[in-house]
Backbone bond lengths (Angstrom), bond angles and torsions (degrees), N, CA, C in turn:
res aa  C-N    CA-C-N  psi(-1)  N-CA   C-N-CA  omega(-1)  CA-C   N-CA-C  phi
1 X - - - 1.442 - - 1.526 110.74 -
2 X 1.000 113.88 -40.26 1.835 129.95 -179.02 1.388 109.20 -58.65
3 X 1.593 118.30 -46.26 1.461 117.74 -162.52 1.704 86.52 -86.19
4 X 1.699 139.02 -66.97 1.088 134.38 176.15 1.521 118.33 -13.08
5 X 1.789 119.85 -53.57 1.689 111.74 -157.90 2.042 93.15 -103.48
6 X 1.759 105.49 3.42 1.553 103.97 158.46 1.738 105.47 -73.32
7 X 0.876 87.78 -69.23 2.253 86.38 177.62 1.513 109.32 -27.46
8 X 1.477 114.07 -69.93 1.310 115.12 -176.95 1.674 129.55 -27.14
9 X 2.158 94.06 -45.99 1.103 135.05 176.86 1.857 91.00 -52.42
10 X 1.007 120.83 -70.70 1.352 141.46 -163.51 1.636 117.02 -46.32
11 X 1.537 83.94 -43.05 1.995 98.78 -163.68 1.534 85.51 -84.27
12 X 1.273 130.93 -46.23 1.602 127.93 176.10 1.177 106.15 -29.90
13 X 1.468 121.66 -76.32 1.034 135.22 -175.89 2.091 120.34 -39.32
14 X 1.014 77.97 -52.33 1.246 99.64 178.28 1.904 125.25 -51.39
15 X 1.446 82.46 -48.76 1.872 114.90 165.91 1.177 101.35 -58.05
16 X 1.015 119.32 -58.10 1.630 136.09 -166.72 1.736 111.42 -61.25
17 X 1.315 102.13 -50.31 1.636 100.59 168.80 1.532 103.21 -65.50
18 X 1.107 136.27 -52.40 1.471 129.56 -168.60 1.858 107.52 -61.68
19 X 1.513 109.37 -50.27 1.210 93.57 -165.77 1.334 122.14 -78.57
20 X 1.178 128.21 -28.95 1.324 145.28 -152.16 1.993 97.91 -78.73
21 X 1.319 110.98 -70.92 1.457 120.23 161.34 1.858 98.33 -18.92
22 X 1.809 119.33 -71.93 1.466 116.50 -146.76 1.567 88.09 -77.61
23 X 1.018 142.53 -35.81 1.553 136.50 -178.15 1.667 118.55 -56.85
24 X 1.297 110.00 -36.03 1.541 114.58 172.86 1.630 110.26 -114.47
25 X 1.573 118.39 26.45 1.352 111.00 143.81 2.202 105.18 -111.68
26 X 1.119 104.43 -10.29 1.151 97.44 -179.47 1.982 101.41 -102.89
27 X 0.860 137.50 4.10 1.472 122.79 159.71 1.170 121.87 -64.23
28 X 1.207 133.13 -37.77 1.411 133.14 -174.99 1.674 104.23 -64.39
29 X 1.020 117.94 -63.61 1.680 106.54 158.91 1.194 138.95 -35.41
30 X 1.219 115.59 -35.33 1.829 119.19 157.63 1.431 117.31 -84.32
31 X 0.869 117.16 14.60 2.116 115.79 -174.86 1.765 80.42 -104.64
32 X 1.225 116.38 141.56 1.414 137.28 162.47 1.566 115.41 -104.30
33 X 1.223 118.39 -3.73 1.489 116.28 -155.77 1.684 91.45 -86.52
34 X 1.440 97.86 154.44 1.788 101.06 164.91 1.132 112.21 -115.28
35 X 1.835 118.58 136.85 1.021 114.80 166.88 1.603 119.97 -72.45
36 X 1.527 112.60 152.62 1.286 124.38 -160.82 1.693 91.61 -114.92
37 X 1.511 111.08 125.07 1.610 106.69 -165.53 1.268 85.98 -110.80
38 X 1.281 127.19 167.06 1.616 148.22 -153.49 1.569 98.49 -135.65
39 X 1.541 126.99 2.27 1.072 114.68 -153.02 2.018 88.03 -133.78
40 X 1.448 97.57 141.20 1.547 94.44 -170.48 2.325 89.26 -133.10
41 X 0.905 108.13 144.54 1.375 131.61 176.77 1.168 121.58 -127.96
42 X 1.912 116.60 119.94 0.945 130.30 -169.49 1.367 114.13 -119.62
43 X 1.378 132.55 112.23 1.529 147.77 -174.92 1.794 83.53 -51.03
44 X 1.493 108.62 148.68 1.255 108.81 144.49 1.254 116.23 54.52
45 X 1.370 119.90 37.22 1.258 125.57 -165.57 1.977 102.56 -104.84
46 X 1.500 98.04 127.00 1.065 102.39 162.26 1.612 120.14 -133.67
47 X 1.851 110.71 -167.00 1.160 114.89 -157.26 1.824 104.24 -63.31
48 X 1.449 121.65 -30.91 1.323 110.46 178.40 1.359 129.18 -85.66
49 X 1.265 109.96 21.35 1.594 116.42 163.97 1.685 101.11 -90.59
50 X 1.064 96.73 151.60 1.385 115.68 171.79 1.578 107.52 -140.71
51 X 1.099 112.42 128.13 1.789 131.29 171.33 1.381 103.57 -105.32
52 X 1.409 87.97 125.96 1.743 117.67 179.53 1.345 102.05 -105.64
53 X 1.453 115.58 163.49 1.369 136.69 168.26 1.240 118.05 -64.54
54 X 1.521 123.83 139.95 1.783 120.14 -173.37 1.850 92.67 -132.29
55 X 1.158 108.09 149.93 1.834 97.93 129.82 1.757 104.12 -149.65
56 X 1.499 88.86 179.64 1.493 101.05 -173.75 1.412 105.58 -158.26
57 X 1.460 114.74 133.84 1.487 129.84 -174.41 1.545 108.54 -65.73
58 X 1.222 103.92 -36.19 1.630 127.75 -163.21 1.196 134.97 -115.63
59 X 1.564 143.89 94.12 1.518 121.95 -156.71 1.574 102.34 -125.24
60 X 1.096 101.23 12.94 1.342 97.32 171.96 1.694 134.19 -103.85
61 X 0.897 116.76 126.92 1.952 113.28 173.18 0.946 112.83 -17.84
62 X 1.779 98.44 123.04 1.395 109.00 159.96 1.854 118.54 70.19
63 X 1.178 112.34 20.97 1.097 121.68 -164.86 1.720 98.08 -122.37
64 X 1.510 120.82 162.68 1.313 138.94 -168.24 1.490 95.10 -94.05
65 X 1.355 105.86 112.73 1.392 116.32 -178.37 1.676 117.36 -143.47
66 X 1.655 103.44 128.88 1.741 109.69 172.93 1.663 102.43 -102.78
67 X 1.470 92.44 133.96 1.544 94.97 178.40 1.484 93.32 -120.89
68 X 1.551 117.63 155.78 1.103 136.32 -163.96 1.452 96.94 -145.28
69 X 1.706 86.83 111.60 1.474 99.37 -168.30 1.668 100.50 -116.06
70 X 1.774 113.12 110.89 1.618 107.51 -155.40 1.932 96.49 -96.92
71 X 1.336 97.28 168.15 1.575 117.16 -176.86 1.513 96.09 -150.68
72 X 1.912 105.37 91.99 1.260 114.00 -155.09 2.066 83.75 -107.80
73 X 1.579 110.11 150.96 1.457 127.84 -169.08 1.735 90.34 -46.59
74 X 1.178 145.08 12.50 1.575 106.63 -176.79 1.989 84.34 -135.38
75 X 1.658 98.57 10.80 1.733 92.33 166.28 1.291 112.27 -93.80
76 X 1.708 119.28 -10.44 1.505 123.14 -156.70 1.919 100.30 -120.54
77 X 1.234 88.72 103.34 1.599 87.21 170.70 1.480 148.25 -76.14
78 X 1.570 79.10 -23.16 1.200 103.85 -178.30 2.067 117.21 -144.83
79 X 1.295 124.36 153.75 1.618 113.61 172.37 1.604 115.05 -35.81
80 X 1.027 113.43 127.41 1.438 99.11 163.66 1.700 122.32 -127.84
81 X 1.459 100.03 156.58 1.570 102.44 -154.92 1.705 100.56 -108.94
82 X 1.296 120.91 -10.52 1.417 127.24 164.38 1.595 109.51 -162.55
83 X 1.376 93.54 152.10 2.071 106.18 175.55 1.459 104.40 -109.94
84 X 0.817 119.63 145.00 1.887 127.54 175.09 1.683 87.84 -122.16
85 X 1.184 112.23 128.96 1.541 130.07 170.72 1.778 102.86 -119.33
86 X 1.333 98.27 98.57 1.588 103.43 166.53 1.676 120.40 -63.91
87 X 1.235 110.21 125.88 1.723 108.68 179.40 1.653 121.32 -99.33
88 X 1.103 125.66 112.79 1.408 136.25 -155.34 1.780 76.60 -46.04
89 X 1.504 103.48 162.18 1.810 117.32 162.27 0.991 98.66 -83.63
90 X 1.511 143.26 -14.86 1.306 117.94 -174.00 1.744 115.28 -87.92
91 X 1.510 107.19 -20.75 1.450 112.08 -169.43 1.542 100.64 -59.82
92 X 1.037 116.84 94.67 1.371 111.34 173.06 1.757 120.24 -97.76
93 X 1.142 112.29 81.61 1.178 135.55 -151.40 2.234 108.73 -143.69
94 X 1.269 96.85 132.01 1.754 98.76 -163.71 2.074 84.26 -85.13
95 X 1.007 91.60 134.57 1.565 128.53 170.62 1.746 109.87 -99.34
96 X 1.403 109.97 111.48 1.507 99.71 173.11 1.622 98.98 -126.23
97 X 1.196 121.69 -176.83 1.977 118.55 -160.32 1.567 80.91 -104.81
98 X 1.392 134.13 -30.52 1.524 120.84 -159.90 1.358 98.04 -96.58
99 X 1.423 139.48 18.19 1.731 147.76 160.66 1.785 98.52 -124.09
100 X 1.118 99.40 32.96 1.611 101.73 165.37 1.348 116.92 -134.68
101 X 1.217 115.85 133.79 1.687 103.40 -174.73 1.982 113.99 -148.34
102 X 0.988 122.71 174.10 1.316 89.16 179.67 1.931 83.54 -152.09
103 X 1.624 106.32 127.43 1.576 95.41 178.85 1.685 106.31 -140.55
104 X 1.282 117.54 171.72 1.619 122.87 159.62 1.653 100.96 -70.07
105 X 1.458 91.87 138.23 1.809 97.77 -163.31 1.566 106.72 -133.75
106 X 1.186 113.94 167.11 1.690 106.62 -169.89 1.664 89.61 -120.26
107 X 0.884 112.92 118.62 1.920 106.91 167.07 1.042 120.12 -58.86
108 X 1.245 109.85 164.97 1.849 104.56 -173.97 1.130 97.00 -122.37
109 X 1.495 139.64 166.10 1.312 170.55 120.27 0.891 111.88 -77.11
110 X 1.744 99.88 -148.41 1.620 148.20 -149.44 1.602 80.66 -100.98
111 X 1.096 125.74 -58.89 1.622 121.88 -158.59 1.567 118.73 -111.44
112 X 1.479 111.22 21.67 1.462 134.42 175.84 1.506 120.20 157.13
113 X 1.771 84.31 143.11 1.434 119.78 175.69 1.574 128.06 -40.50
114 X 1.248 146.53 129.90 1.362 136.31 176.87 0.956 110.07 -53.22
115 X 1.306 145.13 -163.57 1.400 142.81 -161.75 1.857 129.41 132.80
116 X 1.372 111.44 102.94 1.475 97.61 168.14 1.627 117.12 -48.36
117 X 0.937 109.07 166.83 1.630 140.54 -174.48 1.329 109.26 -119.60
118 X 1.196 97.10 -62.85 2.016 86.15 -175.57 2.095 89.12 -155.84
119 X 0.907 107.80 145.97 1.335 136.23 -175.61 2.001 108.22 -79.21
120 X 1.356 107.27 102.94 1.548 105.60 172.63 1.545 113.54 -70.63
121 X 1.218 119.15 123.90 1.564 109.02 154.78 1.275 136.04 -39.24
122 X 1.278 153.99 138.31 1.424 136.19 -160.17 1.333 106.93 168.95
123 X 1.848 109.64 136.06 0.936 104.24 148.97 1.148 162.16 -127.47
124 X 1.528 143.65 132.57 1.453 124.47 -124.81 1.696 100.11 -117.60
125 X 1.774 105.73 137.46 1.239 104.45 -176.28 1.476 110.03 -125.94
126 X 1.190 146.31 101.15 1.340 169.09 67.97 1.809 104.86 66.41
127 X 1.208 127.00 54.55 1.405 126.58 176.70 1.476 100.29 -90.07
128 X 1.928 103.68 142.83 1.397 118.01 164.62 1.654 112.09 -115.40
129 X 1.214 141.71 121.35 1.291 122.98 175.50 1.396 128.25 -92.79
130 X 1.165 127.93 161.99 1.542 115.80 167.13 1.548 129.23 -5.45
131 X 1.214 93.58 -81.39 1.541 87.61 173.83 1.716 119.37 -68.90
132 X 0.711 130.02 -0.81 1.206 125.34 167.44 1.609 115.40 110.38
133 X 1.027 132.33 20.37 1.708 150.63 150.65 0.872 106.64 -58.98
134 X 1.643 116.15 114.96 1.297 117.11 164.74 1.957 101.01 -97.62
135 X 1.166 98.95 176.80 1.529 118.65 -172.58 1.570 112.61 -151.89
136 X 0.974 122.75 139.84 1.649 126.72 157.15 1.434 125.21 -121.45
137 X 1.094 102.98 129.43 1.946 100.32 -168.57 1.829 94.18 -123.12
138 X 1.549 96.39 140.86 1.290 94.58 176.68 1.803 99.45 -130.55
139 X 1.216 93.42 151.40 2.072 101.31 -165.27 1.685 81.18 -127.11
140 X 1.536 119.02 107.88 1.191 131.10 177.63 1.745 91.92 -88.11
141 X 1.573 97.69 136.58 1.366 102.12 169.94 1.743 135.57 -50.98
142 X 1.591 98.97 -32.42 1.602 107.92 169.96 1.729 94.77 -121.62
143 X 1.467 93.03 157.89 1.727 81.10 -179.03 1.601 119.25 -88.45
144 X 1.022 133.18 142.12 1.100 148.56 165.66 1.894 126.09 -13.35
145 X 0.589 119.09 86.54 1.500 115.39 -143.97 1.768 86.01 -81.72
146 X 1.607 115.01 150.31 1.442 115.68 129.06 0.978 148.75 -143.59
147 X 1.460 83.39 139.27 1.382 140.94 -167.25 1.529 146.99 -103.00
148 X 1.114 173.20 -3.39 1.046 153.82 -40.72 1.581 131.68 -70.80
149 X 1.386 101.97 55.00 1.562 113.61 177.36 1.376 89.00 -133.48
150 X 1.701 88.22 137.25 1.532 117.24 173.56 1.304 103.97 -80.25
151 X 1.756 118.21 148.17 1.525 129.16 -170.82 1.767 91.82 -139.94
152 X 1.646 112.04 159.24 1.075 119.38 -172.32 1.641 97.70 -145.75
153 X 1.448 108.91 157.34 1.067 124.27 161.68 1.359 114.30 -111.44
154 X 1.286 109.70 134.75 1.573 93.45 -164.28 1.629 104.85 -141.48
155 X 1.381 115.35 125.40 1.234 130.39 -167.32 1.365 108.45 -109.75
156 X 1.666 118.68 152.46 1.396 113.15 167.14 1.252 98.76 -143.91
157 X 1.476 99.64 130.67 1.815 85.72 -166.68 1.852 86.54 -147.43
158 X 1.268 97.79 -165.07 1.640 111.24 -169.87 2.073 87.23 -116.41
159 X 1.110 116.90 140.24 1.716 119.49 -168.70 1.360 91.03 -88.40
160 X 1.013 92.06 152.41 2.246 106.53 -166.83 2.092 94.03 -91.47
161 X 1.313 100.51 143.41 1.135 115.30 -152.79 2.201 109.06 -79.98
162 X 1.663 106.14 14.50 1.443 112.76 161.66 1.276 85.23 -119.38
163 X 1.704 93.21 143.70 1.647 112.97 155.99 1.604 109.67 -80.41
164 X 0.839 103.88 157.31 1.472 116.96 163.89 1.697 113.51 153.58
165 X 1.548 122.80 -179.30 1.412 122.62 159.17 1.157 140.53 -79.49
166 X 1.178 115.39 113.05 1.337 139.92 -167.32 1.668 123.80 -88.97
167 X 1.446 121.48 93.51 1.648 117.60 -174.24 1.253 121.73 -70.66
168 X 1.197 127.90 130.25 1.620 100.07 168.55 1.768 97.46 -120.08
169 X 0.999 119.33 169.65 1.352 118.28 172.14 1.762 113.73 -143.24
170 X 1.289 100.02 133.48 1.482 105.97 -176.80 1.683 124.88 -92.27
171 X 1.172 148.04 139.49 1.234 137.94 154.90 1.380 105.77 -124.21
172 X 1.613 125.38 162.55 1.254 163.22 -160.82 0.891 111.20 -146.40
173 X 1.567 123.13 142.88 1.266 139.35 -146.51 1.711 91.91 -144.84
174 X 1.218 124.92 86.59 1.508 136.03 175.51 1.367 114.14 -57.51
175 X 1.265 105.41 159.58 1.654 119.86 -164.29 1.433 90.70 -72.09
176 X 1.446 118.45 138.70 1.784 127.05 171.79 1.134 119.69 70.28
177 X 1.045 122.97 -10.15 1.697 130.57 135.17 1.539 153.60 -51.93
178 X 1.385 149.18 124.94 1.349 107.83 -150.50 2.139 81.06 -130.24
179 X 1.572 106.11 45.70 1.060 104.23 169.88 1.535 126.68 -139.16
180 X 1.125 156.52 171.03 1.384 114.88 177.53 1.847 79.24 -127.42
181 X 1.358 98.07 156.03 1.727 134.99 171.71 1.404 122.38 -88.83
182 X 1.340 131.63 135.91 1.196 129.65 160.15 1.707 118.90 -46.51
183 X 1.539 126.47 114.54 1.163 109.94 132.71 1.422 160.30 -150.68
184 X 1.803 90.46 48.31 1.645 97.84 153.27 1.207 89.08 169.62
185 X 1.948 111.15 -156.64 1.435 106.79 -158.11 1.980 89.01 -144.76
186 X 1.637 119.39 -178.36 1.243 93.33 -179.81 1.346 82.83 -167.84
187 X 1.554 106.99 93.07 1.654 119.59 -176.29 1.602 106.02 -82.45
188 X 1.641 108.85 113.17 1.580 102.05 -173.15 1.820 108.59 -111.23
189 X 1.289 136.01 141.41 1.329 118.88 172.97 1.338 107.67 -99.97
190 X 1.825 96.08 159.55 1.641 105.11 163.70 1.029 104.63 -130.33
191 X 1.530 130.58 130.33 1.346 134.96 165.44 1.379 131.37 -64.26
């Protein structure tokens, strides 16, 4: 009886080395979830880039997506009387003026949703150049004060059918100025 429930003892063991090993090399293949990295890397990065705040409902191809591109009080130095939003050449994605909007926005967290607040008047102009740069400039009816209210640019578009990283870069054109300044950049992914 002793040597019989030793085997048992044995083959357990035995089971146990085999299964345990194939169960935690084969989980990672059944998890579908994606990790969401917090961490963004910039080639060639120096002191006059500046990275701005983004979000996006949507990161996947080809999919219906609003991105909320923010211009939070410590990006704005000064009033501003227009934004020029540079559009990577690669975003190949249709831009229309009535999926463009530009408002005071509440950020979201842990304990709330992003969200406009109230809707700026504005008007948005859609330039392509020669080579093929597109641009969007928006001429807000009053200028942009700063202040400590967060502002957004806010796009709704259909996601262009390569993944990859996408730059956009913003400038502002300050009150009494007849030039606009860099200020910042807004690296978004698509999977």
């Amino acid at each position: 009886m002793l040597k019989i429930t030793n085997k048992h003892i044995l083959n357990l063991k035995i089971l146990r080395f085999l299964i345990i090993p194939t169960v935690l090399v084969l989980t990672p293949f059944f998890n579908n979830q994606e990790a969401k990295a917090g961490l963004e890397f910039q080639w060639n990065q120096d002191d006059s880039y500046r990275r701005l705040k983004w979000f996006q409902k949507e990161n996947k191809r080809k999919f219906r997506n609003t991105i909320y591109f923010f211009l939070r009080p410590s990006d704005r130095r000064t009033d501003l009387l227009k934004i020029n939003l540079a559009i990577p050449k690669t975003f190949k994605s249709t831009l229309k003026n009535e999926k463009i909007s530009f408002c005071k926005v509440k950020i979201g967290g842990f304990e709330g949703n992003t969200k406009c607040l109230e809707n700026i008047p504005a008007d948005f102009e859609i330039k392509t150049d020669e080579s093929g740069l597109r641009s969007l400039d928006i001429y807000p009816y009053n200028p942009i004060l700063s202040n400590k209210e967060s502002y957004a640019i806010v796009l709704k578009v259909f996601n262009p059918k390569k993944s990859g990283l996408y730059q956009f870069h913003s400038y502002g054109q300050p009150k009494g100025k007849s030039f606009s300044s860099y200020l910042g950049s807004w690296t978004i992914v698509i999977d």
